[in-house]
N, C-alpha and C positions, 0 to 999 in steps of 0.2 A: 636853485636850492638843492645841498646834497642831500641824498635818499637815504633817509634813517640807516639803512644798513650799512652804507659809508662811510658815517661818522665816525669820529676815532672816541679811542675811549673817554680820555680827558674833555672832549666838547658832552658826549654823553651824560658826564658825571656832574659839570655843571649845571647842563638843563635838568638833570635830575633838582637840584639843590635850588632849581631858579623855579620849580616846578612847570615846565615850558614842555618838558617831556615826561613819561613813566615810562619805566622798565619793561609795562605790558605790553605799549604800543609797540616798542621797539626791537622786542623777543617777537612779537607778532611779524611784525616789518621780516626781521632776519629770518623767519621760520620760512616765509613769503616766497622770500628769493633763496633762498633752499630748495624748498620745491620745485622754483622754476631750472636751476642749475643742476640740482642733483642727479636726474637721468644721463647728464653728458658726462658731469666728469667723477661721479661715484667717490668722492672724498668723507665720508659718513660711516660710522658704527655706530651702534646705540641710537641713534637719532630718535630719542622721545619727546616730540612737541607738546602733548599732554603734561609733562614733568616740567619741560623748559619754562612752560607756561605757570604753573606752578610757585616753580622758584621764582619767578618774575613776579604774580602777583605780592608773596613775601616780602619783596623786596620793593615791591612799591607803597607796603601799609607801613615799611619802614620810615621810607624818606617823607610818607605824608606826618610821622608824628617825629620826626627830623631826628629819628636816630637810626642812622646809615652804620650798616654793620662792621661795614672795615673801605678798604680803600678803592674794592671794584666795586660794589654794590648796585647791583641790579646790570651790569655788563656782560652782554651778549659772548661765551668763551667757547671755546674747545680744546679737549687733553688727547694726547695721540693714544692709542689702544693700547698700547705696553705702561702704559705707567695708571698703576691697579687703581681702579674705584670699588668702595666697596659695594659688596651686592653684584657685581657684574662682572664675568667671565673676562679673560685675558690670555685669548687668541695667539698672541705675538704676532699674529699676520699668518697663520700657517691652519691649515686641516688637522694637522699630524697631535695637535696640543687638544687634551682632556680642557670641556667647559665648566670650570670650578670656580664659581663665585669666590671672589677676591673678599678676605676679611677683611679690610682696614683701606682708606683710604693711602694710598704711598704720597711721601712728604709734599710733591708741587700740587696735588689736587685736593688733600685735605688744606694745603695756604689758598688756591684760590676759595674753595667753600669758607672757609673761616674770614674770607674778605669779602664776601656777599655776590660773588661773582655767577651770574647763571648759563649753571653748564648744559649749552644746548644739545653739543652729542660729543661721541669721541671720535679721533679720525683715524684713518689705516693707515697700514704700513703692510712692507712687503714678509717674505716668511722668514720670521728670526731677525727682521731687519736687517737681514746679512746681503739687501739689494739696496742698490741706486735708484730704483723705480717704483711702480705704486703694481706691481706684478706680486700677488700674492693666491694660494692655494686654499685661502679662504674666504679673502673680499673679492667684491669684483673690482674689475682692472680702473685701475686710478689714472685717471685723467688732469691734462693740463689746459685750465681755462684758456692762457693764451691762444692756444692751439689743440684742439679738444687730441687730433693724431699724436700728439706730443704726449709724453710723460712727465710728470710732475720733479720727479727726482725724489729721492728715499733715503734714508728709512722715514724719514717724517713725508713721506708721499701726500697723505689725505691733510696734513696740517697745514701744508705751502699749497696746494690747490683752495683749501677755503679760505685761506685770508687772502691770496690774491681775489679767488671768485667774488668776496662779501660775505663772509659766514659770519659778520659782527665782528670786531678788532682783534679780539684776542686769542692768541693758541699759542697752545704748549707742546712741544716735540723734543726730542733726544736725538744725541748725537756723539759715535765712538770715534767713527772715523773721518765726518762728514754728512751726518746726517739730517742737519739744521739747515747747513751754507750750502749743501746742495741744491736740496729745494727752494731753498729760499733765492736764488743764486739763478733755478732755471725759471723760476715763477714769477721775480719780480720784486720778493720784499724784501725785507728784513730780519734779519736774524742772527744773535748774541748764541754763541756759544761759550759760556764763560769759565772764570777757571775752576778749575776741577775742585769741588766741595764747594762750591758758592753757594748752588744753588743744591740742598740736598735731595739725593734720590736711594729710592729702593726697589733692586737689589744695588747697590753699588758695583760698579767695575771698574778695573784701571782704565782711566780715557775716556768713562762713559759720560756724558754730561745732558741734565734736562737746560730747556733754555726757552726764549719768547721768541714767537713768530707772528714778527705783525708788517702791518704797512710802513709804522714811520716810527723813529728812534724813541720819538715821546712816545709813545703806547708802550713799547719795549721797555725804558725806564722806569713807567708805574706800574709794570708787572715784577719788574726786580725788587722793587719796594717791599713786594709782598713775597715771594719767592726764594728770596735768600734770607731768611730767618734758617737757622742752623736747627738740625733735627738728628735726635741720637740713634736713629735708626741708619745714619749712613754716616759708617766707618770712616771715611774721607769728609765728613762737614767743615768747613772750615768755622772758627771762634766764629762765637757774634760781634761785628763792625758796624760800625755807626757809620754807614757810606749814606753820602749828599747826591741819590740816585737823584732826588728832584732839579740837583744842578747840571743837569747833561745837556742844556744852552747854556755854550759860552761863548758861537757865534761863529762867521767864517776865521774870527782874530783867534780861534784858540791853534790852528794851525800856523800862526806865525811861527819862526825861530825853531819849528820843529826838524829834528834830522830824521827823514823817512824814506826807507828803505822798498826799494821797485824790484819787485822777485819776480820774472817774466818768465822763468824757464826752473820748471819743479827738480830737472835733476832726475826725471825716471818718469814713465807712464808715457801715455801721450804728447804727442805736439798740440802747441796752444793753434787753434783756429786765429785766423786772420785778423777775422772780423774780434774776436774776444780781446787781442793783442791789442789791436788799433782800441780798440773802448778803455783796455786800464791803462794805457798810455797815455791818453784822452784828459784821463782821474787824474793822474802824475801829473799832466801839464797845468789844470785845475788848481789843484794845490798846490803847486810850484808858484803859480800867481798871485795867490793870495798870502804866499809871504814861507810855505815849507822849502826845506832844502832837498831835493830828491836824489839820490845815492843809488846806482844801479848796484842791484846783488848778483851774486855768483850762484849758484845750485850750491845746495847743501844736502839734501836728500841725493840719495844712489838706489839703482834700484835694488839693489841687494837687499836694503832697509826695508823696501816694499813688499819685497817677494820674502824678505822671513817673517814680517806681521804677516802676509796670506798666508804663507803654509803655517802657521802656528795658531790660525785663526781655521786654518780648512782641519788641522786636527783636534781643538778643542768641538768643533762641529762634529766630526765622524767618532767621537766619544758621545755626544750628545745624541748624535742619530744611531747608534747599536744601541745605544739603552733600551731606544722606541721597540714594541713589539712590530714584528715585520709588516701588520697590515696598516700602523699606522705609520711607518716611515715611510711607507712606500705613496703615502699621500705629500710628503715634501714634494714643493717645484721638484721636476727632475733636475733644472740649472744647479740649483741647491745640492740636491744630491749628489751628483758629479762632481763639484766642488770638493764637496767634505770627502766623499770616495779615494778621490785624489790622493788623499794622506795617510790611504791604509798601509803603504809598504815604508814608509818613514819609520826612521829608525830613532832610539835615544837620542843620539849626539847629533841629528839633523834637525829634531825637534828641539833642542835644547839651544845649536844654534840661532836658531827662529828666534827663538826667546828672547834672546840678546839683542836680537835689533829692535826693538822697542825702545830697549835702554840707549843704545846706540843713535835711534833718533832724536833721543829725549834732549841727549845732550846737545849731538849737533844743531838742532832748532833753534837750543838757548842761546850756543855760542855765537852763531851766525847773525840773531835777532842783537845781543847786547852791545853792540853797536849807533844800534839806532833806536829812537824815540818809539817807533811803530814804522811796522812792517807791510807794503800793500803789493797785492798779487790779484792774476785772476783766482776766483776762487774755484774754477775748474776750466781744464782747456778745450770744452766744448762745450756746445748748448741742447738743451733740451734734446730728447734722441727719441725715435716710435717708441709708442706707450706701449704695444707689447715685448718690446725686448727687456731681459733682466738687466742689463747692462751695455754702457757704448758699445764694447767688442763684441757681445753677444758670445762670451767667449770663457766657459768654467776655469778655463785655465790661465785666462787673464783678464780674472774679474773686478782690479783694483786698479786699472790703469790710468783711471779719470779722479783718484783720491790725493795725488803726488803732493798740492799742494795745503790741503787740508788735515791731514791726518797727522802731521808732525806736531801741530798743535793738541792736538788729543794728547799727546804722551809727553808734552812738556809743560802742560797744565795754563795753556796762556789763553787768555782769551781769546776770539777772532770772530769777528761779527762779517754777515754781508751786507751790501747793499747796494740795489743797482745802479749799475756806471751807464748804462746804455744799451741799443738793439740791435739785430742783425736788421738785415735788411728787408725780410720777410717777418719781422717783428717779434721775433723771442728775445726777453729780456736776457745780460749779459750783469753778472755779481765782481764787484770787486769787494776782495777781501781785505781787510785791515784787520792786523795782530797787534797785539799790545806786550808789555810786559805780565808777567804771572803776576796774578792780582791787581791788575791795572784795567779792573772792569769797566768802570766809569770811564776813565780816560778815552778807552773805544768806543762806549758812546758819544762823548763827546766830541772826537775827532769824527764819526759817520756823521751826526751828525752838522756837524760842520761840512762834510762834501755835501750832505743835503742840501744846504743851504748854496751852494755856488754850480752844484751841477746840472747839466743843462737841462730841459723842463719836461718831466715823464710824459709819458702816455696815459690818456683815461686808461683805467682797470676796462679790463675783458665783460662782456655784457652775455647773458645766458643765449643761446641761439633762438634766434624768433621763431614759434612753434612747438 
């Protein structure tokens, strides 16, 4: 029998409706193994079991007089720490940020509250989100269930540690350059990064996008349900669409006759590890089987692309960090700070050209993708890396060299979900990524999960350490 905390949402929301479970039992259940997890791999902010409890009872005198408030109702959640609840401070993952209760819910957690959904805590992230890992200067160090030495991957660090650990199905994370499919990519799950205003957030940025981070494509689906309702607080919302999220089984047949593109080599950053290569090659042959056409691509990304989003991203940071008064800048990661430091002798026309490779990537992404149906890659050429470094390199000056093939979908607004292809050998999970067309949300669900359905057969999730 699986462990209440296991459950996915959708089996949840039955027994809810079939009255076989209540939202108490099972906020209790998750609270449960929280506690027993929580000392190893520190993915928690907020964590009020008193509240969670709370909301859970509300949600059970709902479904007892059978009116269910929206469509997660009484489901065990978690919102990553940067996207505002109201009543509750918003850290960014840093020392250096004033604790100023957040007035208003921001768009993805006032839709999960308005869908009955119980929010158990929020999770970390590193400082400014501008890491790969769960290293920040104001949470403690964020750990990887698989491997508690491991790092989870970042900026959604605390949200890919709890859904792989069992923190209950659902969570919500953001992502500019990577910060979904990362985690999600070294932890084991799944996760929709979609196109850009699907799902609305606040504050908006070019590339920024919230998105679901769960175990399996259905959980991810009935979070989109709710999630992508259009909200005027973010400049980039896209219209309201009547999208058939509940149709994302269409089976391993929906990869028939597809033309899909094998992108093995980012064009900049890192070499893809061995063992990562052999896994999305693995996917490729998979779906080649069951009826796709697979089409080796060429590198599109340069690293020139790479290195003008970092220096154009290290000086929007070293504006951000002189604003700070000096006692609390000097509370930034020092990684961090070095980083942004970096770009004080940058001139106009070096900054400027920075600028331009955004647009530069944006293009070549689309050009490269329009070709094919969808696009599959790893979704980073390494795996999980020690939980305390900020980065693979360990290296302020080449802190973006594991994002090559992630980040060109940020700036060309396409979707790109992960989910995992397989392990190394010492058992860290391996992401393959799939892009879709701009606005071709669904269709990526649709196609992951269709490799879910033919790939070969996961590993139990990670169990808390006995004692």
């Amino acid at each position: 029998m699986t462990a209440l905390h296991d459950l996915p949402a959708h089996e949840l929301l039955a027994a809810y409706r079939q009255r076989t479970l209540s939202p108490v039992e099972v906020t209790q259940a998750v609270l449960a193994h929280i506690e027993r997890w929580e000392p190893h791999i520190q993915a928690t902010y907020l964590l009020r079991p008193d509240a969670a409890l709370a909301q859970a009872r509300a949600s059970e005198a709902r479904w007892l007089r059978g009116e269910p408030k929206g469509l997660l109702d009484g489901v065990p959640s978690t919102i990553k720490e940067n996207i505002a609840t109201e009543g509750d401070p918003t850290p960014l993952g840093t020392a250096a940020v004033e604790l100023v209760p957040a007035t208003a819910d921001a768009p993805p957690a006032a839709r999960m509250r308005e869908a009955g959904a119980v929010i158990v805590a929020k999770t970390t992230m590193p400082d400014y989100g501008m890491l790969s890992s769960g290293l920040s200067s104001f949470h403690p160090l964020s750990r990887n269930p698989w491997d508690v030495s491991k790092g989870p991957g970042g900026s959604s660090a605390g949200g890919g540690a709890a859904a792989a650990a069992g923190y209950g199905p659902l969570h919500i994370g953001t992502d500019i350059g990577g910060s979904l499919r990362l985690p999600a990519s070294w932890c084991g799950i799944f996760s929709l990064k979609p196109s850009l205003g699907r799902i609305p957030i606040d504050p908006p940025y070019t590339g920024r996008a919230a998105g679901p981070m769960t175990r399996t494509v259905a959980d991810a689906a009935l979070m989109m349900q709710v999630l992508s309702q259009p909200d005027a607080r973010d400049s980039m919302s896209l219209p309201a669409q009547d999208i058939a999220w509940s149709q994302f089984n269409k089976g391993a047949e929906r990869l028939r006759g597809l033309r899909i593109g094998l992108l093995l080599d980012a064009g900049c950053g890192l070499p893809v590890e061995p063992e990562v290569k052999a896994a999305v090659e693995r996917a490729a042959q998979l779906m080649e089987a069951a009826g796709a056409t697979i089409v080796p691509m060429a590198p599109f990304m340069t690293q020139a692309m790479l290195d003008g989003m970092d220096h154009f991203w290290r000086m929007r940071s070293h504006i951000d960090l002189q604003a700070l008064p000096a006692e609390r800048r000097a509370k930034v990661l020092p990684y961090i700070r070095a980083w942004a430091e970096s770009a004080a002798g940058m001139g106009g026309t070096e900054v400027f050209n920075a600028s331009q490779q955004f647009h530069v990537t944006r293009v070549a992404a689309v050009r490269a993708c329009s070709a094919f149906d969808y696009v599959i890659s790893p979704v980073a050429p390494n795996v999980a890396f020690q939980a305390e470094l900020p980065s693979p390199t360990n290296d302020p000056l080449r802190p973006l060299e594991h994002i090559g093939f992630t980040v060109p979908f940020n700036m060309s607004e396409q979707p790109a979900a992960s989910v995992n292809c397989g392990y190394t050998r010492t058992g860290l999970p391996i992401g393959l990524q799939i892009a879709g067309a701009r606005f071709d949300d669904l269709g990526v669900l649709q196609v992951a999960h269709a490799f879910e359905l033919i790939r070969e057969p996961q590993r139990a999730w990670p169990q808390p350490p006995a004692g």
